[in-house]
N, C-alpha and C positions, 0 to 999 in steps of 0.2 A: 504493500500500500504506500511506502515509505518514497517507491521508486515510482510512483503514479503521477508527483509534481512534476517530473520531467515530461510528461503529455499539454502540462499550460501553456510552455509558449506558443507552441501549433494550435491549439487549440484558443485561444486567443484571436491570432490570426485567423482563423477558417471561421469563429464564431463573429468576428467582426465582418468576413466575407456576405456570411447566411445572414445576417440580420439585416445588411445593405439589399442582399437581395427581397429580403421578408419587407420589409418599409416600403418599398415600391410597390406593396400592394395596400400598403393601407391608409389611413386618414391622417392627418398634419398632430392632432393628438395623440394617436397610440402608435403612431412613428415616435413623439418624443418620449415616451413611457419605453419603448424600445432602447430608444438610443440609451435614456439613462440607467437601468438595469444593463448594456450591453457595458459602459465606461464604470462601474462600479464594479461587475465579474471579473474585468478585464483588471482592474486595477488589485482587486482580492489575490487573483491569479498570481500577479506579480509580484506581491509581497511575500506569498508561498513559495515564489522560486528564491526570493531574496533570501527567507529566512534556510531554506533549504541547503542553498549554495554557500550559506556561511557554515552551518554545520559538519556538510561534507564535501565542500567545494565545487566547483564549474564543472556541469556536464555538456557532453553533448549529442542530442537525439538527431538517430539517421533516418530518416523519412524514407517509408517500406522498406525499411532493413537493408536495404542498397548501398551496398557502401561506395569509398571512389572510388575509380574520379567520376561515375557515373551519378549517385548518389547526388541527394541533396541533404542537406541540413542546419538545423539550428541549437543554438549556443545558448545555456543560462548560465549566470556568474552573479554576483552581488550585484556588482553595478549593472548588470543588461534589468534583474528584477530591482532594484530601487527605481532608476531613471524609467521602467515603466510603470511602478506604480505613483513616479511624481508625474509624468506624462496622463495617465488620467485623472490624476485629484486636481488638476491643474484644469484639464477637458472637463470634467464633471461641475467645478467652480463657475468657469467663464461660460457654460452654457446655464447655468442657474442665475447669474448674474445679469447678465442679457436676453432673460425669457421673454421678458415683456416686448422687447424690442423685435424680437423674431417675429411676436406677432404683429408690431405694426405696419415694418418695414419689407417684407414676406409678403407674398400672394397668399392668400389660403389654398389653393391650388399646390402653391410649390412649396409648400408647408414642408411634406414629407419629402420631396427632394432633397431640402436643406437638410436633413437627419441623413437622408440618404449618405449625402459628401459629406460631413462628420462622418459617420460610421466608416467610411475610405478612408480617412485622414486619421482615425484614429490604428485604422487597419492596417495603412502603410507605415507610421512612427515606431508600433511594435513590432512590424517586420525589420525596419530597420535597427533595430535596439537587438534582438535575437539574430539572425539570420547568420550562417555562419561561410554564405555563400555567397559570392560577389553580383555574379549575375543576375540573383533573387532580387538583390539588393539593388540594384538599377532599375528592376520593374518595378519595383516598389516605389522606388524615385519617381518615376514618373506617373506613378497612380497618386501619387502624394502631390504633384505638380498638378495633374489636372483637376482632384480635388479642389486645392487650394485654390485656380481657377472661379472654379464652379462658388467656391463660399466666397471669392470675391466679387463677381457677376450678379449674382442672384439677386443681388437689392435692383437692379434693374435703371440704373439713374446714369445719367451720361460718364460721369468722373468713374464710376467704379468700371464700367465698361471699359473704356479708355484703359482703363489701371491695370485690371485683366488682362488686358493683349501686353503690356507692356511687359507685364510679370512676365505673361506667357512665351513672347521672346528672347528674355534676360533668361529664363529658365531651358530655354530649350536650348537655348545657348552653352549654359553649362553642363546640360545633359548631353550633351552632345559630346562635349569634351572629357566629361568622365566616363561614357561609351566608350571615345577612342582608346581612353588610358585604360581601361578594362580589357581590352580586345590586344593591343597592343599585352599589355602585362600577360593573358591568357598565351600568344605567342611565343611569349619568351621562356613562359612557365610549362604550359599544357593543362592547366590547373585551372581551375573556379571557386574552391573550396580554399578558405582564405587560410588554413593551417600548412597545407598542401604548399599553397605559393610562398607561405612565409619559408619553407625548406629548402623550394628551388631558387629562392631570390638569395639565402644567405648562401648556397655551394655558388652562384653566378657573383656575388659577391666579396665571395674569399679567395674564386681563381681571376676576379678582374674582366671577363667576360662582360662584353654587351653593357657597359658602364655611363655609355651618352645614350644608350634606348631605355637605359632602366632610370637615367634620370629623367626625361623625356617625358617617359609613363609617370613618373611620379608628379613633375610639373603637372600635368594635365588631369591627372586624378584633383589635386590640390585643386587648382585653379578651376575646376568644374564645380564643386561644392563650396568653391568659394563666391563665386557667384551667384548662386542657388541661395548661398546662406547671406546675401547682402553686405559684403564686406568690399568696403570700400574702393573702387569707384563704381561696384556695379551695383549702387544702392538707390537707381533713378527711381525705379519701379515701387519704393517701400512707403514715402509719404501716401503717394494718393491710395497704395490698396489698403494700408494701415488706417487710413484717414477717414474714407469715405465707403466702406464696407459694412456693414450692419455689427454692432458690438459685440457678440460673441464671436464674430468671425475675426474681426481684430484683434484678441485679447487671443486667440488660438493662433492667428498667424503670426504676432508678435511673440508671444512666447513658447511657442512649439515647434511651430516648422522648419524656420533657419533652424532651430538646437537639435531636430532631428538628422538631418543634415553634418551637422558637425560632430553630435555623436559616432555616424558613419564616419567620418574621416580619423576621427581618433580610433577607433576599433582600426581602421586599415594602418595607422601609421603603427601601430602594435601588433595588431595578428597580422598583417599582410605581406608589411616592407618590413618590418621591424624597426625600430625610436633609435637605433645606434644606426642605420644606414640614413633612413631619415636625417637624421641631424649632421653625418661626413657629409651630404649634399650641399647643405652649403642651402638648402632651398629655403630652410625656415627663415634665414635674412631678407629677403623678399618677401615673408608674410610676414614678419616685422614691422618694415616699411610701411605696408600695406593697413596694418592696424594701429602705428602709431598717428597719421594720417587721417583715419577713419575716425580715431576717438575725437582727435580735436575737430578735423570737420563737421562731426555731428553735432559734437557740441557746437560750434558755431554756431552752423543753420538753424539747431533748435532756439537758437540764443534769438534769431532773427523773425522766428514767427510768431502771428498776430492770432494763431488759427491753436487751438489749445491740443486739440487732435494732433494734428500736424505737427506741434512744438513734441508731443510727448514721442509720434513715430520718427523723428528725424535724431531724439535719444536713442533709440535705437541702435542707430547705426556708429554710434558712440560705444554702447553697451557689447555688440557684436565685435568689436574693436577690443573691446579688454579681451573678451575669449580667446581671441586670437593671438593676442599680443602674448596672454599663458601659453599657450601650445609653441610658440614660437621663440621663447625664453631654452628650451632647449634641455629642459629639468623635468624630473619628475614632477617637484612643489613648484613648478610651472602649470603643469597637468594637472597637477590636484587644484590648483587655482582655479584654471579653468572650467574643470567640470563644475565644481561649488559656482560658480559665476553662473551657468548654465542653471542652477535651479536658483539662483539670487535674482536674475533675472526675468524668470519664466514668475516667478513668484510673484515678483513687484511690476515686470510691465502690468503683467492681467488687471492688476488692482488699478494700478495708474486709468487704462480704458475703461474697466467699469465706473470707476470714481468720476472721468471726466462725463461719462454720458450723464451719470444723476445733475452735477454741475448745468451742466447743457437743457437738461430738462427743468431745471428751476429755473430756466434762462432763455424761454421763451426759443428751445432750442439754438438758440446763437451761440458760436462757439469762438467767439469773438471776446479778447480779456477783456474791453470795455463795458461788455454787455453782463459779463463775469463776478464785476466787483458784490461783494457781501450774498454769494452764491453761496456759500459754506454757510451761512445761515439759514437759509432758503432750504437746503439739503443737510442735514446736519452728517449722516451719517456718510453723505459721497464727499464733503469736507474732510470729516475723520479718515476716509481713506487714501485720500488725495494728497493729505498731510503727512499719512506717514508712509507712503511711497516716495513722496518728493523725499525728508528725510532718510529713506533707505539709498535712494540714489545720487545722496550727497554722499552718503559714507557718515552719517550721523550715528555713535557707538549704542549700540540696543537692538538694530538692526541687521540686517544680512549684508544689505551694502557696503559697512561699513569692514565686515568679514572679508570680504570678496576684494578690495582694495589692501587689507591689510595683509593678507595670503600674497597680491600681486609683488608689493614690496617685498617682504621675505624672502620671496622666489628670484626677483631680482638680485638678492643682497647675494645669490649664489650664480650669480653669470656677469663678470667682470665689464667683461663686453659690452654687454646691453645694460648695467648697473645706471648708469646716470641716464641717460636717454628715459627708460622706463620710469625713473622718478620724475622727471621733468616732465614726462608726460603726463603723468596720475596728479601731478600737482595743479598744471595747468587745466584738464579736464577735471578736477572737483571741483576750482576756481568757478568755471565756465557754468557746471552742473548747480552751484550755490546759484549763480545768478538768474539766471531761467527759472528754475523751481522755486527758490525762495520767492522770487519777485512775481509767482502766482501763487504760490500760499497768502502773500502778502493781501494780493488781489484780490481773493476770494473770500481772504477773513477781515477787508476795511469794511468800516459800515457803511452802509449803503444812503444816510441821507437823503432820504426818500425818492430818489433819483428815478426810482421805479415801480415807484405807487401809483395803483390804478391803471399801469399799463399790462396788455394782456398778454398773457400767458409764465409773469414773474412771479410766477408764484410759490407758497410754499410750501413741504414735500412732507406728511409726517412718516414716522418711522414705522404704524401701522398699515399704510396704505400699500409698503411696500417691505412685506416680509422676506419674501425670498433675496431681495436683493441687499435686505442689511443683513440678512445670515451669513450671505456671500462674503460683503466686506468684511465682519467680523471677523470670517474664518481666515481671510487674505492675512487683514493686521494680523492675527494670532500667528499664523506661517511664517509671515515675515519675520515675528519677533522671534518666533522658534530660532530658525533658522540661524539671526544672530545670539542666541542665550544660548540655544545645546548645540555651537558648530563642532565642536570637539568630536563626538561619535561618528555623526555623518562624516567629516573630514578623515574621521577613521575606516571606516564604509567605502569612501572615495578611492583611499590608497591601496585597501584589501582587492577591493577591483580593480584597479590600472596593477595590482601584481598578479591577478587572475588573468590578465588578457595577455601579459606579457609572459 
């Protein structure tokens, strides 16, 4: 019975398949009863492999008994079941947070649709987080790209449309190029099964063979999910789909999709290539670049917008900057940085969007800071959450944020090289991150001097009218704070897994 948890991640996957197909047959309500039984199984599922895999460590199940190189299969480890069951508590939050709004901004019609692409997007995340197979793991990519699509599109209004195609090109863009690096690596290896290729890469390796094709593939793996995952300069696509997408779809692709994506790439830079070939490349200096660049950009641009949506999606790409900037420091406690960033972030974006839509809805929907001011009163409970997301993403200590920056430095304090660059960076982007966030906390909490008495729709929101969505914030603040109070175990959990993969 003991050996039975090794059936959830497949099972996960295939259950997330069959309820996608099950939803297409029924009504916009008992699609979402679906969906949310399907992200709570899923997430149970993954804590079971977690707690499993610390007991007796990483297995991994061969689907019909097949072995290689014909053979497919998937992978449990601590980190494959934690990251998937913060991947659904995070899915399960932001679609309880954003219910109301599915229904306004949604057809009734394309109700069950929209549950449909969740249930894909949730199906592709855990394929990518398990999968032990490369190839899997590109279709999966791209089931995850057209989803994503599809939860951008659906609201139906010019800008999201527009933002759709744009994704959709940025995205095929880099699928495209981590096809190539796939096919190319399969060449040199004969292999699809990421254990398989991490053997053949280090015998090609150690005799020096094929050393500009195997950097080559590796560039191009990189650089495919690096754009997928919006790091810096391929982040044109992320304000309008982040921005003007329907709220739960925002709060999912802001803090899911890129991290799905970069999970994939850190599983490859470990079981694939292996972290000592990866790092003689010489490549991670170019995503260095590429993330120190990113953080202060972002921070700028957020620094510059008048649109609160907007101001919080072009964090973003600030935020995708640190992940990258750990992975690229060249360290384990680079690694470990990183992945803790990946749920510091998935954590406090979501809260950030749901917080901003209650804001917006006390505010005669305008999402304009002018329109903004003494909106925290108006909403009490999308203030409180507002405040302590901005707070997490200053690096304010109580926080996760504040974890996530101070892991960066440490990790720094161990790569000579990049030792002052990365401070100077982390200096200047909380600099940047105080000025944006503070100066809409500020905004949100001046009184309002009747500015907007008796004009319609500023009105204000009580906390009984809307139960589901102050449960939501609650539970965000509460994770958040988790996050920064008990980093210590998780950050322990982090390192158990990156020595499970390696």
């Amino acid at each position: 019975m003991r050996d039975f948890v090794q059936n959830f991640p497949l099972f996960s996957i295939v259950g997330c398949l069959l309820s996608s197909s099950t939803s297409s047959l029924l009504k916009g309500r008992a699609a979402k009863w679906v969906n949310t039984i399907l992200i709570m199984l899923v997430g149970a599922m993954s804590l079971c492999v977690m707690i499993y895999c610390l007991k007796n460590g990483p297995f991994v199940y061969i689907m019909g008994h097949v072995p290689a190189p014909w053979g497919n299969e998937v992978r449990g480890g601590v980190l494959e079941g934690g990251m998937g069951l913060f991947f659904s508590s995070i899915m399960l939050l932001s679609m309880m947070g954003g219910r109301k709004k599915i229904l306004e901004e949604i057809e009734d019609t394309k109700q069950n649709l929209y549950y449909i692409l969740v249930n894909l997007m949730l199906c592709s995340l855990i394929a990518l987080v398990y999968t032990n197979d490369l190839f899997t793991a590109y279709v999966f990519v791209e089931i995850n790209t057209i989803s994503a699509c599809g939860l951008i599109a659906i609201r139906q209004i010019g800008r999201t449309i527009e933002a759709a195609v744009r994704y959709m090109i940025m995205s095929l863009l880099g699928s495209g190029l981590f096809l190539v690096g796939v096919c190319m690596l399969y060449d040199l290896t004969g292999h699809l099964l990421m254990s398989n290729i991490k053997e053949s890469v280090a015998l090609l390796s150690a005799s020096g063979e094929f050393r500009e094709p195997l950097l080559i593939t590796i560039a191009f793996i990189t650089m495919g999910l690096a754009i997928k995952s919006a790091l810096f300069p391929f982040h044109a696509w992320l304000p309008d789909a982040y921005g003007y997408s329907t709220i739960s779809s925002a709060a999912i692709l802001s803090s899911l999709v890129s991290k799905g994506y970069i999970f994939l790439l850190i599983k490859i830079i470990y079981r694939v290539i292996g972290f000592d070939i990866v790092h003689d490349s010489l490549l991670l200096n170019v995503v260095f670049g590429f993330s120190a660049l990113g953080i202060i950009f972002g921070s700028v641009s957020a620094m510059k917008e008048d649109d609160i949506r907007r101001m919080v999606s072009y964090s973003s790409v600030a935020q995708i900057g640190y992940i990258y900037l750990g992975i690229s420091l060249g360290t384990k406690e680079g690694m470990v940085a990183a992945v803790f960033q990946i749920l510091a972030h998935a954590a406090t974006k979501s809260m950030l969007f749901i917080s901003a839509i209650g804001l917006t809805d006390a505010s005669n929907t305008s999402r304009k800071f002018t329109d903004l001011t003494g909106s925290a009163y108006r909403n009490k409970i999308a203030g409180m959450g507002f405040a302590a997301g901005s707070l997490s993403m200053v690096g304010i200590p109580l926080f996760s944020g504040f974890i996530s920056k101070l892991l960066f430095m440490r990790a720094a304090v161990n790569n000579y090289g990049k030792m002052m660059p990365t401070m100077i960076v982390l200096a200047i982007s909380t600099i940047l991150n105080a000025i944006y966030f503070m100066k809409t906390v500020v905004r949100i909490y001046s009184p309002e001097r009747n500015l907007y008495e008796g004009r319609e729709g500023f009105v204000k929101i009580h906390t009984k009218d809307q139960v589901f969505y102050t449960i939501t914030v609650i539970i965000f603040i509460a994770l958040n704070v988790a996050l920064g109070l008990c980093s210590d175990p998780i950050l322990d959990l982090i390192s158990k897994g990156l020595d499970m993969f390696a």
